[in-house]
Backbone as XML, in Angstrom:
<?xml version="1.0"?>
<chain id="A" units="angstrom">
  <residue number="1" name="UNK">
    <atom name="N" x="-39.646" y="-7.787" z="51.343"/>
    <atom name="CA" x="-40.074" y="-7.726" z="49.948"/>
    <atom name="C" x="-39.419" y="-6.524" z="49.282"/>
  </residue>
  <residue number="2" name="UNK">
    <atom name="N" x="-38.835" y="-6.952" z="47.948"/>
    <atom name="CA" x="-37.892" y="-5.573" z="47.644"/>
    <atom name="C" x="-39.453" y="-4.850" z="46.876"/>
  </residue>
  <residue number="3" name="UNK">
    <atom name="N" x="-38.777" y="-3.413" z="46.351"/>
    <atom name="CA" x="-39.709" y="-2.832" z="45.825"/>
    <atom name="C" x="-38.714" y="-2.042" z="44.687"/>
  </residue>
  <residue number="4" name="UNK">
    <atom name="N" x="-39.416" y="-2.092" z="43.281"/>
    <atom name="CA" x="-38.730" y="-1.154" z="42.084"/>
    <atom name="C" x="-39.974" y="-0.060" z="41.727"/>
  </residue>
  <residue number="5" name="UNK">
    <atom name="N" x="-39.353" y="1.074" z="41.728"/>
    <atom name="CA" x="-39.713" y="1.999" z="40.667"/>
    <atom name="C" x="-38.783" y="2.232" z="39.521"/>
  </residue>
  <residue number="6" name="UNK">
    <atom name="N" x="-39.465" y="1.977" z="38.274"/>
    <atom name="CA" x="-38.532" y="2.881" z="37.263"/>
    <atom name="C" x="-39.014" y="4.341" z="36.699"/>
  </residue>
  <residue number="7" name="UNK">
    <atom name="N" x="-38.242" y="5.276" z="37.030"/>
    <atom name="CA" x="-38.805" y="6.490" z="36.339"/>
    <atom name="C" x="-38.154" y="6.440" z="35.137"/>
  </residue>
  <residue number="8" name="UNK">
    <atom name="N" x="-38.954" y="6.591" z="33.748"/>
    <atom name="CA" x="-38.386" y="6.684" z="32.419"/>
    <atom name="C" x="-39.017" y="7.538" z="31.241"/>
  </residue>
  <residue number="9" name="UNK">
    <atom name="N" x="-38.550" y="7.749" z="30.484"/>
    <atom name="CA" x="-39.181" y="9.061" z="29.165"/>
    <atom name="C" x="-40.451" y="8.484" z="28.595"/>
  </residue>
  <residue number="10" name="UNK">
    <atom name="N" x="-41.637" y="8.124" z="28.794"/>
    <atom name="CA" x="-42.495" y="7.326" z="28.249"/>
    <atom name="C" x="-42.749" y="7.602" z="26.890"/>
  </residue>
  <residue number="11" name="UNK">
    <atom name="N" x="-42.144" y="9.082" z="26.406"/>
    <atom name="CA" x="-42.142" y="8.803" z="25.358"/>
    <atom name="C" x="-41.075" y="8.820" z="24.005"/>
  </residue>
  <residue number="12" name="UNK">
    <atom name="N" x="-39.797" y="8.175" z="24.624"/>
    <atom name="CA" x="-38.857" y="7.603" z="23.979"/>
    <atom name="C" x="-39.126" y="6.065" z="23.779"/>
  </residue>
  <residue number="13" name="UNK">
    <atom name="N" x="-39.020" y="6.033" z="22.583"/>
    <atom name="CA" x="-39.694" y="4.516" z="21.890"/>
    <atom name="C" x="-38.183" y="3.500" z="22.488"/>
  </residue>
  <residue number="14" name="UNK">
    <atom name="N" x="-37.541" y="3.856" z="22.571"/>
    <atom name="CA" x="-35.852" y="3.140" z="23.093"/>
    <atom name="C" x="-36.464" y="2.697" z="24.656"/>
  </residue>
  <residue number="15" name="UNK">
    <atom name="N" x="-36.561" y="3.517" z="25.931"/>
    <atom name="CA" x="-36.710" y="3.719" z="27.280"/>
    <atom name="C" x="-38.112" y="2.832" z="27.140"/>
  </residue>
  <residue number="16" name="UNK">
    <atom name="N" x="-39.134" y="2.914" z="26.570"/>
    <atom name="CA" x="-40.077" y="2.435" z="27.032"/>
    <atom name="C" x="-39.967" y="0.925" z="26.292"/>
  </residue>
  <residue number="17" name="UNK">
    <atom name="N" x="-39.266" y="0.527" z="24.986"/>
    <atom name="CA" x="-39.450" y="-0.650" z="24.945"/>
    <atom name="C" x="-38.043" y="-1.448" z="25.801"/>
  </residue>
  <residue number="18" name="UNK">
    <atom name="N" x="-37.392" y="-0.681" z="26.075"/>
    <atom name="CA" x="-36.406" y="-1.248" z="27.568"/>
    <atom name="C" x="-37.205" y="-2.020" z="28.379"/>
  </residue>
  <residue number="19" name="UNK">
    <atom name="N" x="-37.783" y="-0.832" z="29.355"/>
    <atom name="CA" x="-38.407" y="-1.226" z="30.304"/>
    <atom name="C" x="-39.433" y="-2.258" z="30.752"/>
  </residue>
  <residue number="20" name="UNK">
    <atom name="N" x="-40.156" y="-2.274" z="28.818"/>
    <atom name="CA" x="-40.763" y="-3.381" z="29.134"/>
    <atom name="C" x="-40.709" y="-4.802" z="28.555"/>
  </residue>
  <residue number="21" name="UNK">
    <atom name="N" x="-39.036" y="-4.643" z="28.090"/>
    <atom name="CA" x="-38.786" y="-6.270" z="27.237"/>
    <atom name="C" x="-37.834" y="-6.516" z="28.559"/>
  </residue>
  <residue number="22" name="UNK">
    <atom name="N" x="-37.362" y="-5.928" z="29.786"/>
    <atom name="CA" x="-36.285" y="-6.398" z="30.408"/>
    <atom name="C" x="-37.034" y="-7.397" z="31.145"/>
  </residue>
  <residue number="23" name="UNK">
    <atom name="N" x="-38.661" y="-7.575" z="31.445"/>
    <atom name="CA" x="-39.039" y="-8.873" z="32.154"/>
    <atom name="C" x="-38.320" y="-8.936" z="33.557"/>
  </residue>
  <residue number="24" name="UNK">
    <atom name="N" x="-38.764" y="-7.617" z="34.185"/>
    <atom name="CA" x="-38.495" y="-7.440" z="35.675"/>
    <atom name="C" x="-39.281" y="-8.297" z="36.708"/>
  </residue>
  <residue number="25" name="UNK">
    <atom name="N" x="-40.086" y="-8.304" z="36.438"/>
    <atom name="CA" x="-41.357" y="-8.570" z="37.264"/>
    <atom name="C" x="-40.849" y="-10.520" z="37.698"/>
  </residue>
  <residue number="26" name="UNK">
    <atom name="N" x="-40.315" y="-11.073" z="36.445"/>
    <atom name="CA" x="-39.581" y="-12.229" z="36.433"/>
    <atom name="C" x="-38.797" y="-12.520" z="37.903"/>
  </residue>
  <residue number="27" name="UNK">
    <atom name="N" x="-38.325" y="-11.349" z="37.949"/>
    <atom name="CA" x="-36.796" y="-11.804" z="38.805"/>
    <atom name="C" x="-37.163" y="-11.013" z="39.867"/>
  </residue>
  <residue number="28" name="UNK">
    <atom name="N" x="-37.864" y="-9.973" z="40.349"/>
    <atom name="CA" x="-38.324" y="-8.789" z="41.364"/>
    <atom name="C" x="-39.499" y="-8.819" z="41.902"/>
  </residue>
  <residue number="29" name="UNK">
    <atom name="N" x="-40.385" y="-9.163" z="41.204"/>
    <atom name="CA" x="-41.548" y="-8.991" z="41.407"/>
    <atom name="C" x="-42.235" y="-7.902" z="41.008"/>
  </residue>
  <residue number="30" name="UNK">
    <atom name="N" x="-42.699" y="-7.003" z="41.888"/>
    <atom name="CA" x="-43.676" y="-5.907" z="41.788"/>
    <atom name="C" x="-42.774" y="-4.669" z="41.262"/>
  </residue>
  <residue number="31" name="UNK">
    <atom name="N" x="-43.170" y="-4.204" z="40.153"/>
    <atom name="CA" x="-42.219" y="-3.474" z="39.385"/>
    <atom name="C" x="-43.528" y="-1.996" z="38.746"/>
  </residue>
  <residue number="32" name="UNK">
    <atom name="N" x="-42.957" y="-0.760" z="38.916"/>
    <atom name="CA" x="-43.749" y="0.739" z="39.273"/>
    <atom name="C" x="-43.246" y="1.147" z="37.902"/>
  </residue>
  <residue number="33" name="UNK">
    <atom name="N" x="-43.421" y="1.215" z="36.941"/>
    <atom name="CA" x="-43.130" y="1.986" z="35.780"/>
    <atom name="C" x="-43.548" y="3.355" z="35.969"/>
  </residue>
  <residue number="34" name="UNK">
    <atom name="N" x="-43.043" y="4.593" z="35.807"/>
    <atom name="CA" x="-43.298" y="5.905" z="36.255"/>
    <atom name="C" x="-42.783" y="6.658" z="34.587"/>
  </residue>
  <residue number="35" name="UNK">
    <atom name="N" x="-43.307" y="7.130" z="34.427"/>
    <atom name="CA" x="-43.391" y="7.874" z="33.213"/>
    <atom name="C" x="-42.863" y="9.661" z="33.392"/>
  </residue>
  <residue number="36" name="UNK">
    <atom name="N" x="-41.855" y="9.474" z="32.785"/>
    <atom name="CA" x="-41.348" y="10.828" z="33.634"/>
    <atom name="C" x="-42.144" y="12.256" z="33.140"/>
  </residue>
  <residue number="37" name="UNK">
    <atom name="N" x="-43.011" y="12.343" z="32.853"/>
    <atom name="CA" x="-43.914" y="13.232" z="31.693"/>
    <atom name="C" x="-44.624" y="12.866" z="32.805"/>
  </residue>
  <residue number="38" name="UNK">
    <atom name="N" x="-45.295" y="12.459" z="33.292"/>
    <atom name="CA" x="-46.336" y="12.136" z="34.316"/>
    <atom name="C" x="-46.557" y="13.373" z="35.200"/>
  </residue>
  <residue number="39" name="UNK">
    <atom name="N" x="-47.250" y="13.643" z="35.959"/>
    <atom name="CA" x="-47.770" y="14.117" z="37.477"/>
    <atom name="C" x="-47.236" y="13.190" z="38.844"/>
  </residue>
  <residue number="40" name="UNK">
    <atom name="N" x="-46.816" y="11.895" z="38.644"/>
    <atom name="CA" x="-46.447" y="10.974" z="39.752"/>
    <atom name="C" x="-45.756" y="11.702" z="40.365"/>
  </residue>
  <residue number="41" name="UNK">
    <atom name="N" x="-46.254" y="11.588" z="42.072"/>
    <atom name="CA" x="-45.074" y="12.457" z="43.089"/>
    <atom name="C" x="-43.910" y="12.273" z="42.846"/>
  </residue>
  <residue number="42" name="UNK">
    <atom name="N" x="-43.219" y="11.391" z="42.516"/>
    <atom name="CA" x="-42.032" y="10.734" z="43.043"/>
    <atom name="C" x="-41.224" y="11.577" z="41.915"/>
  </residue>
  <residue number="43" name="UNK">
    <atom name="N" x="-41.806" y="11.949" z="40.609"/>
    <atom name="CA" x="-40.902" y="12.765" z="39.685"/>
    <atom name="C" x="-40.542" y="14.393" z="40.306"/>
  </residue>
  <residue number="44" name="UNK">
    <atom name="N" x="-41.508" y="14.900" z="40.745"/>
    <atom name="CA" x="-41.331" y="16.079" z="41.848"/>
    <atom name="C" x="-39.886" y="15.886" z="42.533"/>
  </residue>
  <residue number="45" name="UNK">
    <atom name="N" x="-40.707" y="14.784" z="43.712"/>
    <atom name="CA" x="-39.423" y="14.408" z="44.654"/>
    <atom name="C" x="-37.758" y="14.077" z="43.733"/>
  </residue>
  <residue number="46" name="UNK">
    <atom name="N" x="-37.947" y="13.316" z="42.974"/>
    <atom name="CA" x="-36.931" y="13.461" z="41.878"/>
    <atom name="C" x="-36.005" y="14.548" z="41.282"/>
  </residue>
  <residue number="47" name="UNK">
    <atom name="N" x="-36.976" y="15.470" z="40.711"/>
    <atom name="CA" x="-36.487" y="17.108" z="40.371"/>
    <atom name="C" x="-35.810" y="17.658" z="41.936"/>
  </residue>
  <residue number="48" name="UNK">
    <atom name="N" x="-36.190" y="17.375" z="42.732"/>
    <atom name="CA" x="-36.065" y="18.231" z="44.157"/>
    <atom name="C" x="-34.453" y="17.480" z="44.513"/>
  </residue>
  <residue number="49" name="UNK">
    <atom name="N" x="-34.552" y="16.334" z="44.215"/>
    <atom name="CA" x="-32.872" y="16.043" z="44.565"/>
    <atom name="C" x="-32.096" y="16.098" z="44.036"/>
  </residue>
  <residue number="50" name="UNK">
    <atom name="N" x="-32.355" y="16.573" z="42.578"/>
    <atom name="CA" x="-31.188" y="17.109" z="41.303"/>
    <atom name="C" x="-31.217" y="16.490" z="40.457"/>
  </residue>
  <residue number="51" name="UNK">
    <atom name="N" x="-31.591" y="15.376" z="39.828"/>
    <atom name="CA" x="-31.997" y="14.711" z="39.038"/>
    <atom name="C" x="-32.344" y="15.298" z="37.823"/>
  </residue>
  <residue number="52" name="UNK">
    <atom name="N" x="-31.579" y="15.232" z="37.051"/>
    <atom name="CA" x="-32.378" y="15.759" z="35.668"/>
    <atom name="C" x="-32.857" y="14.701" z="35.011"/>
  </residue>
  <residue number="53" name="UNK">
    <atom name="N" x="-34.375" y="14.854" z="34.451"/>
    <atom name="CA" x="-34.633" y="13.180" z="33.746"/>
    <atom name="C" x="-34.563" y="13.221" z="32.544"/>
  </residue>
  <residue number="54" name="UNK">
    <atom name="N" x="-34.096" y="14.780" z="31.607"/>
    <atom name="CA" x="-33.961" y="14.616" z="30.533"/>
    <atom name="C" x="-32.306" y="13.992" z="30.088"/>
  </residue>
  <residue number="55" name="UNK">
    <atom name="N" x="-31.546" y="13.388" z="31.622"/>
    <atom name="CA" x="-30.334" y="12.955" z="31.282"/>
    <atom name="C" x="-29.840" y="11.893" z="32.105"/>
  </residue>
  <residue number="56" name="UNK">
    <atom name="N" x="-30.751" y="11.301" z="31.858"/>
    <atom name="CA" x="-31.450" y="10.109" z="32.281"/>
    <atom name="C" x="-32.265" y="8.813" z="33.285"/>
  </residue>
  <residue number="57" name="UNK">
    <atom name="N" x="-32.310" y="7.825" z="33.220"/>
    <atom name="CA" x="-33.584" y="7.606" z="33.564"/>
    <atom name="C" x="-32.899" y="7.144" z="35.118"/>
  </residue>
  <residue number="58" name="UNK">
    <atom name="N" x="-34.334" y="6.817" z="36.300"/>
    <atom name="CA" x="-33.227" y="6.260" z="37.648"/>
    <atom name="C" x="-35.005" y="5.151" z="37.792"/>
  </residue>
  <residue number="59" name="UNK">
    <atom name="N" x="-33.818" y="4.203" z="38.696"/>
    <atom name="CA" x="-34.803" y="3.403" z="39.328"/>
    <atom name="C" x="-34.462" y="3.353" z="40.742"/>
  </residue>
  <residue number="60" name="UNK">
    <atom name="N" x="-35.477" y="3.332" z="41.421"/>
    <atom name="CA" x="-35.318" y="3.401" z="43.027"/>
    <atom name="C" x="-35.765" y="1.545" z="43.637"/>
  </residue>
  <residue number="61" name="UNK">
    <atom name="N" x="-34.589" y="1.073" z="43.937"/>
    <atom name="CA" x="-34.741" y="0.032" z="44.478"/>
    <atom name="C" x="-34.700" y="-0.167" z="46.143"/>
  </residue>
  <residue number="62" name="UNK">
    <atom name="N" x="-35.357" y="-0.596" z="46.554"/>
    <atom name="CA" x="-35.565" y="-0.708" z="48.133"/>
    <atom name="C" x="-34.819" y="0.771" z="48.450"/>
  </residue>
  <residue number="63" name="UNK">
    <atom name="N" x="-35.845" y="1.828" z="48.460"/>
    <atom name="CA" x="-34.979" y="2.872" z="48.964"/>
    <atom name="C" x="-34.025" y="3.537" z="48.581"/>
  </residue>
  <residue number="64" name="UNK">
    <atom name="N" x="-32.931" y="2.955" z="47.888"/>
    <atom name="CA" x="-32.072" y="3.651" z="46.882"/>
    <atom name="C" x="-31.990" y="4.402" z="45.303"/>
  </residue>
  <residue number="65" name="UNK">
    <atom name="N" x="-31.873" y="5.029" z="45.056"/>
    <atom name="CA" x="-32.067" y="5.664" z="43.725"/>
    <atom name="C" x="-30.716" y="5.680" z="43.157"/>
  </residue>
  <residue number="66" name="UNK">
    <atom name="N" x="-30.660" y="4.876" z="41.632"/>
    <atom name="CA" x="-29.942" y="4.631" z="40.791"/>
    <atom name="C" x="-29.992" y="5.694" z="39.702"/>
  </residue>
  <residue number="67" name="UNK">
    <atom name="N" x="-28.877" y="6.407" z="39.059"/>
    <atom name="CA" x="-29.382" y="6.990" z="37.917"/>
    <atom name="C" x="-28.643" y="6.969" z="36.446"/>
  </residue>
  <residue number="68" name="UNK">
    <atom name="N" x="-29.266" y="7.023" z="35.513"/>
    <atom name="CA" x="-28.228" y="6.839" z="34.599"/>
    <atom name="C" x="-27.726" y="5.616" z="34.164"/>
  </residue>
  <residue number="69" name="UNK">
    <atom name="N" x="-26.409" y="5.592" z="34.044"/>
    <atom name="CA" x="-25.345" y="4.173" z="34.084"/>
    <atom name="C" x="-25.996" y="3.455" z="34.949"/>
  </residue>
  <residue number="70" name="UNK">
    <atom name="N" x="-25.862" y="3.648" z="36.122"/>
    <atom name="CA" x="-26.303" y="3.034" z="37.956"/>
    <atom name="C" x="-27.145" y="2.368" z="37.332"/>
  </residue>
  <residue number="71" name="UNK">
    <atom name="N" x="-28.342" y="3.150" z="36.866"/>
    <atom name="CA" x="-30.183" y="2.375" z="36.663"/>
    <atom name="C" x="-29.645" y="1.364" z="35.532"/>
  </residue>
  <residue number="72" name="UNK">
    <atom name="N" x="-29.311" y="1.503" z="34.664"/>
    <atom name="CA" x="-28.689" y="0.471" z="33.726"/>
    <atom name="C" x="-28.583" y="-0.441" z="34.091"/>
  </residue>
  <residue number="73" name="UNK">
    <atom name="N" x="-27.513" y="-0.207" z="34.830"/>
    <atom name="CA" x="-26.414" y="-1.462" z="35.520"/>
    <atom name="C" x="-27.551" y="-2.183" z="36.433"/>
  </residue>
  <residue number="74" name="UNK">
    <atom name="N" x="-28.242" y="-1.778" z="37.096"/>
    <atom name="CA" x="-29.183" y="-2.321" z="38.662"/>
    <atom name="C" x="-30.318" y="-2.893" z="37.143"/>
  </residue>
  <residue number="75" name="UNK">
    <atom name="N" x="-30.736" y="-2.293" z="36.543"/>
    <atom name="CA" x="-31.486" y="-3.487" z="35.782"/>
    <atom name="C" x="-31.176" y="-4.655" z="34.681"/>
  </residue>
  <residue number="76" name="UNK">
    <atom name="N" x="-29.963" y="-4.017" z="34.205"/>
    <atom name="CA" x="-29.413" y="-5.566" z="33.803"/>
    <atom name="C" x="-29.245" y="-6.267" z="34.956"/>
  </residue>
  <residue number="77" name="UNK">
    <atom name="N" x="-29.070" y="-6.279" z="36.075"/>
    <atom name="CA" x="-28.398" y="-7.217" z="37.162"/>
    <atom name="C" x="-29.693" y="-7.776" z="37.475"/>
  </residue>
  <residue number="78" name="UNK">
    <atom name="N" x="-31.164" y="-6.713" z="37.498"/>
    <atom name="CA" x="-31.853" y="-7.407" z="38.221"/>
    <atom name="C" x="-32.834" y="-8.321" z="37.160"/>
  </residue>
  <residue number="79" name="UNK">
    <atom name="N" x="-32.555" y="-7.807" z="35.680"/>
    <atom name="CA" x="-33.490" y="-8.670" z="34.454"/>
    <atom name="C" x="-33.324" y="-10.242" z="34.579"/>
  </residue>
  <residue number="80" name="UNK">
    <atom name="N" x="-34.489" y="-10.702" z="33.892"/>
    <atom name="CA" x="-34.682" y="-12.097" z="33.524"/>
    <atom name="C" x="-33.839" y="-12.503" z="32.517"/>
  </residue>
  <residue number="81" name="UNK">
    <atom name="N" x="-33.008" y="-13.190" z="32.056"/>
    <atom name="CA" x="-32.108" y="-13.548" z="31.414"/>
    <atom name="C" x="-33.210" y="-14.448" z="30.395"/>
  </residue>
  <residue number="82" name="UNK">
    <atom name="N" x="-34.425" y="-14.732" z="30.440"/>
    <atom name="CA" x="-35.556" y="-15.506" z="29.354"/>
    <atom name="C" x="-35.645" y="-14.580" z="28.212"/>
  </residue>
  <residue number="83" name="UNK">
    <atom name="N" x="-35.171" y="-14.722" z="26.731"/>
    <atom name="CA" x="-35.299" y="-14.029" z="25.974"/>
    <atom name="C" x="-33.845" y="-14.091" z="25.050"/>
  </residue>
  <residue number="84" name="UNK">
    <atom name="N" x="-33.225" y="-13.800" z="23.760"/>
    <atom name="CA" x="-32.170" y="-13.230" z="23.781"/>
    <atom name="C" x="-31.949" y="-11.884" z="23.333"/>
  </residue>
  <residue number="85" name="UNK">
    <atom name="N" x="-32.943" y="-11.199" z="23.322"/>
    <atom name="CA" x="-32.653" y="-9.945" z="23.405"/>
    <atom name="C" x="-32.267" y="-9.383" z="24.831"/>
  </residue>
  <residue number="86" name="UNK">
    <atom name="N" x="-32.430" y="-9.723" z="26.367"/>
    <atom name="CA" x="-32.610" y="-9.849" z="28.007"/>
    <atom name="C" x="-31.458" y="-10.316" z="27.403"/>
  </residue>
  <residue number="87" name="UNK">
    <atom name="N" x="-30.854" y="-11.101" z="26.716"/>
    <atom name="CA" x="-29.597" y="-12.413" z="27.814"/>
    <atom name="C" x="-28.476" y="-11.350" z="26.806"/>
  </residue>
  <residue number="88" name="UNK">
    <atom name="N" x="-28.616" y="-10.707" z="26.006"/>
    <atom name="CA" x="-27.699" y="-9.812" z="25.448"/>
    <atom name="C" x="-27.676" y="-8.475" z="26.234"/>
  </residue>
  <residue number="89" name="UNK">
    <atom name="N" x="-28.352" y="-7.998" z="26.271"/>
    <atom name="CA" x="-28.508" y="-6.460" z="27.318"/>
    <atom name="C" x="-28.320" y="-6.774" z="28.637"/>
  </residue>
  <residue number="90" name="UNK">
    <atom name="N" x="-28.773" y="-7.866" z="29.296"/>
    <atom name="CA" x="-28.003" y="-7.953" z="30.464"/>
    <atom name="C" x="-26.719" y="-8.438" z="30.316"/>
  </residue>
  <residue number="91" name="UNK">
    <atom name="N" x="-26.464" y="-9.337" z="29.591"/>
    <atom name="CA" x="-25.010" y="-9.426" z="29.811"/>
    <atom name="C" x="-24.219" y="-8.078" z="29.329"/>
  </residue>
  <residue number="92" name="UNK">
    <atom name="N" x="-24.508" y="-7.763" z="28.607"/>
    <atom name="CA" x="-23.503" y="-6.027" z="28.113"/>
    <atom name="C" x="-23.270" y="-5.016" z="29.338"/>
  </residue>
  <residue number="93" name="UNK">
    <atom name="N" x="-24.726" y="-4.681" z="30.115"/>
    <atom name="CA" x="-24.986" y="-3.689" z="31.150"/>
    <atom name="C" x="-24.521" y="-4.506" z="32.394"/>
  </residue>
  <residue number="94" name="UNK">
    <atom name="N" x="-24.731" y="-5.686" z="32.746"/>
    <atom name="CA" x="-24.191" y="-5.900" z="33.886"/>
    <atom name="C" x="-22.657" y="-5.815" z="34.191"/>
  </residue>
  <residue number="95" name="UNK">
    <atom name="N" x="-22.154" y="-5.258" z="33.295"/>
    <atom name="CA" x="-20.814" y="-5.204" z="33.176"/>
    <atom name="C" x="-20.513" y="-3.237" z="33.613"/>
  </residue>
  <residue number="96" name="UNK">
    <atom name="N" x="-20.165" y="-3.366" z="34.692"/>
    <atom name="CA" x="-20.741" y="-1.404" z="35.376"/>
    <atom name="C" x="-19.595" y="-0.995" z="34.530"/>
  </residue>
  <residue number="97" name="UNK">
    <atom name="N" x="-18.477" y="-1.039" z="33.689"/>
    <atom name="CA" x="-17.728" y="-0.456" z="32.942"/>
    <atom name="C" x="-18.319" y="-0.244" z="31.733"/>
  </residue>
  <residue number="98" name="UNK">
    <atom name="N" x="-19.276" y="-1.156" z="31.247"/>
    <atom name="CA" x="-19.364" y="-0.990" z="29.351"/>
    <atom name="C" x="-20.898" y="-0.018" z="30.038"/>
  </residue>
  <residue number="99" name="UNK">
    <atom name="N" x="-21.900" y="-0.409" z="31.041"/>
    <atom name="CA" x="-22.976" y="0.307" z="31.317"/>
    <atom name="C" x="-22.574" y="2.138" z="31.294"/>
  </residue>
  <residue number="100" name="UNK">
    <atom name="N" x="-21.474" y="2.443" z="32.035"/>
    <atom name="CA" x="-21.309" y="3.606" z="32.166"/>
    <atom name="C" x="-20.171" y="4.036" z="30.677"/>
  </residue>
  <residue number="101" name="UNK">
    <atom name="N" x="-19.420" y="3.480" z="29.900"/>
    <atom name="CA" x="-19.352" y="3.692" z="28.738"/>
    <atom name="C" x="-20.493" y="3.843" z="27.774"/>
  </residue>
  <residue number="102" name="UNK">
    <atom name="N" x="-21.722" y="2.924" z="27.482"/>
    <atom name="CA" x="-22.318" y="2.944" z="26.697"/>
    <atom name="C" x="-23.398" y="4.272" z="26.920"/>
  </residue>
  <residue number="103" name="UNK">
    <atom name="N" x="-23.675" y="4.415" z="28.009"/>
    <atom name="CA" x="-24.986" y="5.305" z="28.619"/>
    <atom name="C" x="-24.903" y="6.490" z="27.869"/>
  </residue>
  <residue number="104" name="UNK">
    <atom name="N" x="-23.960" y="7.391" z="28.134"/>
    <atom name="CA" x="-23.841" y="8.273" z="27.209"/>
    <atom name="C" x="-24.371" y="8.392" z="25.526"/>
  </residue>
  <residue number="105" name="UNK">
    <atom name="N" x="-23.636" y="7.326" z="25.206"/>
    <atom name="CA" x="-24.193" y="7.300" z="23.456"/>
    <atom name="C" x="-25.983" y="6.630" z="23.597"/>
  </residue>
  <residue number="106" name="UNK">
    <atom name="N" x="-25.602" y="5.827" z="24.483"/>
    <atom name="CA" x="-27.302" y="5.448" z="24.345"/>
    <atom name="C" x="-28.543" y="6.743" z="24.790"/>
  </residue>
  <residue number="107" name="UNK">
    <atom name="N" x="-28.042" y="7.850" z="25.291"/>
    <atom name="CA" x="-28.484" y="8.985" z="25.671"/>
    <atom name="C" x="-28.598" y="9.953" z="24.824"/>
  </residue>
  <residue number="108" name="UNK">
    <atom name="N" x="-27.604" y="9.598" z="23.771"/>
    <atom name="CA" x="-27.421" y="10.658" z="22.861"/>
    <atom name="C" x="-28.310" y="10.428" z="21.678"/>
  </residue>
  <residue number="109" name="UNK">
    <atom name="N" x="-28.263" y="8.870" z="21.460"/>
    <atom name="CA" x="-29.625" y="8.456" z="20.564"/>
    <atom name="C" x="-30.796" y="8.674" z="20.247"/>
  </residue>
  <residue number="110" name="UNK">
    <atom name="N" x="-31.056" y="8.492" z="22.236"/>
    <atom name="CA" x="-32.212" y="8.631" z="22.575"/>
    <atom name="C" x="-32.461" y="10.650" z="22.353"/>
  </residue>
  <residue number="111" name="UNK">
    <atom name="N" x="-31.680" y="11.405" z="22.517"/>
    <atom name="CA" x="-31.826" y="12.770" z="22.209"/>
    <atom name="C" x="-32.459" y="13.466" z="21.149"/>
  </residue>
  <residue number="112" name="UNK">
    <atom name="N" x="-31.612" y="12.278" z="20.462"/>
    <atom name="CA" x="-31.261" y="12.876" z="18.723"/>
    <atom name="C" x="-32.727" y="12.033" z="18.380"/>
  </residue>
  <residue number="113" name="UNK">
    <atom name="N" x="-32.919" y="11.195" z="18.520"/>
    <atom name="CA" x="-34.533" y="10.703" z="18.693"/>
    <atom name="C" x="-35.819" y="11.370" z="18.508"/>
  </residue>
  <residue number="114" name="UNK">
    <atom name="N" x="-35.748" y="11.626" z="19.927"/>
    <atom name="CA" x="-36.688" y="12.724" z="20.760"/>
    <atom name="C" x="-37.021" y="13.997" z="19.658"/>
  </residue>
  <residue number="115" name="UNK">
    <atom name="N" x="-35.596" y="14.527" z="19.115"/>
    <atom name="CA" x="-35.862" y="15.905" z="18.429"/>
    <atom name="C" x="-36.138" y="15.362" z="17.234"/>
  </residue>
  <residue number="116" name="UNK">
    <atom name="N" x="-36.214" y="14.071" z="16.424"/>
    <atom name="CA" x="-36.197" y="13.882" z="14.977"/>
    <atom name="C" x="-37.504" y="13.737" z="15.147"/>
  </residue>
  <residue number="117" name="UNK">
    <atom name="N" x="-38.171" y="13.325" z="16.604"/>
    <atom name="CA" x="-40.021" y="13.306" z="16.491"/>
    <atom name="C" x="-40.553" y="14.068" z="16.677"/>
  </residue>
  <residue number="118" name="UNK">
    <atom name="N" x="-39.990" y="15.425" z="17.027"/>
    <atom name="CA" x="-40.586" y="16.684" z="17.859"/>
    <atom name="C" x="-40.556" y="16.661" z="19.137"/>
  </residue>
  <residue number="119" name="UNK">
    <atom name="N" x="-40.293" y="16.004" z="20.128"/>
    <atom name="CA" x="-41.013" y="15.994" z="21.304"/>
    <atom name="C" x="-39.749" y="17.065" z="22.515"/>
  </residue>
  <residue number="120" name="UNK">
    <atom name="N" x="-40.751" y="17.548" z="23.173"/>
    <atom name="CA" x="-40.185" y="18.595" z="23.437"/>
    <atom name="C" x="-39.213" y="17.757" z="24.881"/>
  </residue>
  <residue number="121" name="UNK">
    <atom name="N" x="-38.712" y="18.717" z="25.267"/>
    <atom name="CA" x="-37.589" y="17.707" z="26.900"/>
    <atom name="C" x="-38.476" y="17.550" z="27.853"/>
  </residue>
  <residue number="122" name="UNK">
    <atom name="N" x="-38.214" y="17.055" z="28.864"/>
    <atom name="CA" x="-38.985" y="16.902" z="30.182"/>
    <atom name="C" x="-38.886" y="18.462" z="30.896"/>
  </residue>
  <residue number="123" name="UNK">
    <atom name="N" x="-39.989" y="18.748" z="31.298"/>
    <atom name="CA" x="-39.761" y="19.826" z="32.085"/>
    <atom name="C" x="-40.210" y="19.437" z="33.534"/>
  </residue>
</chain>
C-alpha cells in the first residue's frame, strides 16, 4: 500500500487550493496533508534534513521525499485527471522540464502573495 504525505504552506491560498483540487486520494488513496505551520513531527524531521519549506513544498511518497519541482512533478503524475482544471495541471507538471521551469515563478507568486497578506515565512 503506497503512502503520501504532503507538507505544504497552509496558509498560501495557491498551495492549499492545489492540494486539495489535485483529487489524490482518486488515484493513491490515503493522502496526509501536513501544514507546514503545524507542530507535525515530520516538519521537524523535515527542517533537520535541509529542507527549507519557505522554498517549497515536498511530498514524501513511500519513503521518498520529493521537493519543490520533484513534489510538483510526483503530483501531477500521481493526480486524477477528473476535472479540467487536474487534466490541465497535470498535463503541464507532468512534464519534469516545464515542472522545474515553472516552480520557480510559481514560488515567486506564491511569495509575493504571502507578503501582500502579511503573513510572516515559515519558521
Amino acid at each position: 500500500m503506497s503512502h503520501l504525505q504532503i507538507v505544504y504552506d497552509g496558509e498560501c491560498p495557491f498551495c492549499s487550493r492545489y492540494v486539495t483540487m489535485s483529487r489524490l486520494r482518486d488515484s493513491v488513496g490515503a493522502v496526509e496533508l501536513i501544514d507546514a505551520r503545524s507542530s507535525h513531527p515530520l516538519i521537524e524531521e523535515l527542517k533537520q534534513l535541509g529542507f527549507d519549506l519557505n522554498m517549497g513544498m515536498v511530498a514524501r511518497y513511500n519513503s521518498v521525499d520529493y521537493f519543490g519541482a520533484d513534489c510538483l512533478h510526483l503530483l501531477s503524475m500521481l493526480s486524477s485527471r477528473v476535472g479540467w482544471l487536474n487534466r490541465i495541471a497535470s498535463g503541464a507538471f507532468a512534464n519534469k522540464s516545464i515542472a522545474r521551469l515553472s516552480y520557480p515563478i510559481l514560488r515567486t507568486g506564491r511569495n509575493l502573495t504571502l507578503a501582500a497578506m502579511g503573513r510572516a515565512r515559515i519558521t
